[in-house]
C-alpha positions, 0 to 999 in steps of 0.5 A: 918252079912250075914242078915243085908248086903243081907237086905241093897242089896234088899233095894239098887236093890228096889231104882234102880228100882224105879228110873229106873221105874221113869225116863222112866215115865217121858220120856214117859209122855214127849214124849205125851206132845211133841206129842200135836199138835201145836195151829193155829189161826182162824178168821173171821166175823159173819153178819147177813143172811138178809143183812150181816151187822156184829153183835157185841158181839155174843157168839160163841162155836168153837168144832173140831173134827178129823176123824176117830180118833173121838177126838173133841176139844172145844174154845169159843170167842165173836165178837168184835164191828165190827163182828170179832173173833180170836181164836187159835185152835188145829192144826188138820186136814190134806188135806186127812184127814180134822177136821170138825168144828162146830160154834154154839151159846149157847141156846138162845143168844140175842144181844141189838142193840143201834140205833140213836133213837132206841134200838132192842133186836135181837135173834142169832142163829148159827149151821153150819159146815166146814171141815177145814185143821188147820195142816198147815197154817192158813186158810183165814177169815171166814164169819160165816151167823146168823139167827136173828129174833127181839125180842123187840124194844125200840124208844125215843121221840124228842121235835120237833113240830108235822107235821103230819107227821110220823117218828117225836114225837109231841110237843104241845106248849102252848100259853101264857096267855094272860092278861085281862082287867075288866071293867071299874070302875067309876072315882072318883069325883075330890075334890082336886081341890076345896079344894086347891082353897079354901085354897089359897083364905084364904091363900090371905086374911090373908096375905091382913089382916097382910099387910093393916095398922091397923087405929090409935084410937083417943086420948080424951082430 
């Protein structure tokens, strides 16, 4: 009996263990996740350098890094129709200590630009930086200035008569046809006339034979 019931205690000090081992992972991997920094949102607007109008649908790559630690974190987002962007990123930096924060766009990002009558097909590119405080509250809207350059452009044709003028596409209008007379041709003899003459003549001494009395033929003794 001695055997089996020390075997049963070494079985039942090994589970405490475990558990022990198993509750105090679990605090410890609660307390990293409670340690994680808050989110904190940023915005702002990216216009073009030559001119500042804002671009619409440009891909943008967000890394913060945080010094010295050397930790970076990365988020993406893509501007609105009017130029904007808001994403959430991880409230790093302190004002001692700010993250440094990078905008860049992927290789070779183009954006279609869809005017009245033209379309342009432009090239952005993106690379600055900003240490920024995100610890605390949000920072003010930022105004991010892209590099473009015209790739291709693409213009319509209206049907508006031509001026000569530029600016305008030519319409050439086509006269209608005009119609054209032959030459004349000789007119017919007219024979009707004279055959309904004739015809009516005849039509009188046929009705003058049937209405003048026939004379009588004499009787012979």
């Amino acid at each position: 009996m001695g055997l089996p019931y020390r075997t049963i205690r070494a079985v039942a000090s090994a589970l405490l263990v475990a558990a022990a081992v198993g509750t105090g992972g679990m605090a410890g991997m609660t307390s990293v996740l409670a340690a994680d920094p808050a989110l904190v949102g940023l915005a702002g607007t990216i216009v073009n350098h030559d001119g500042g109008a804002p671009l619409a649908g440009v891909p943008l790559v967000i890394t913060e890094m945080l010094l010295p630690a050397g930790g970076s974190v990365a988020a993406q987002t893509t501007t609105g129709a009017d130029g904007t962007f808001a994403i959430e990123l991880q409230a790093l930096g302190t004002a001692d200590t700010p993250a440094i924060v990078t905008f860049k766009t992927p290789p070779n990002t183009m954006i279609e630009v869809i005017g009245e009558t033209c379309s342009q097909t432009w090239d952005v590119a993106i690379d600055s930086g900003q240490d920024l405080t995100l610890s605390g509250a949000a920072p003010d809207p930022l105004t991010l200035q892209a590099t473009t350059t015209l790739i291709g452009e693409v213009c319509g044709t209206t049907g508006v008569p031509s001026t000569g003028q530029s600016g305008g596409g030519a319409s050439h209008l086509t006269p209608p046809p005009t119609d054209t007379s032959g030459a004349p041709t000789a007119a017919a003899p007219d024979r009707l006339g004279p055959a309904l003459t004739i015809g009516f003549v005849v039509g009188l001494l046929a009705v003058a034979t049937l209405l003048l009395p026939r004379p009588r033929a004499r009787r012979r003794d």
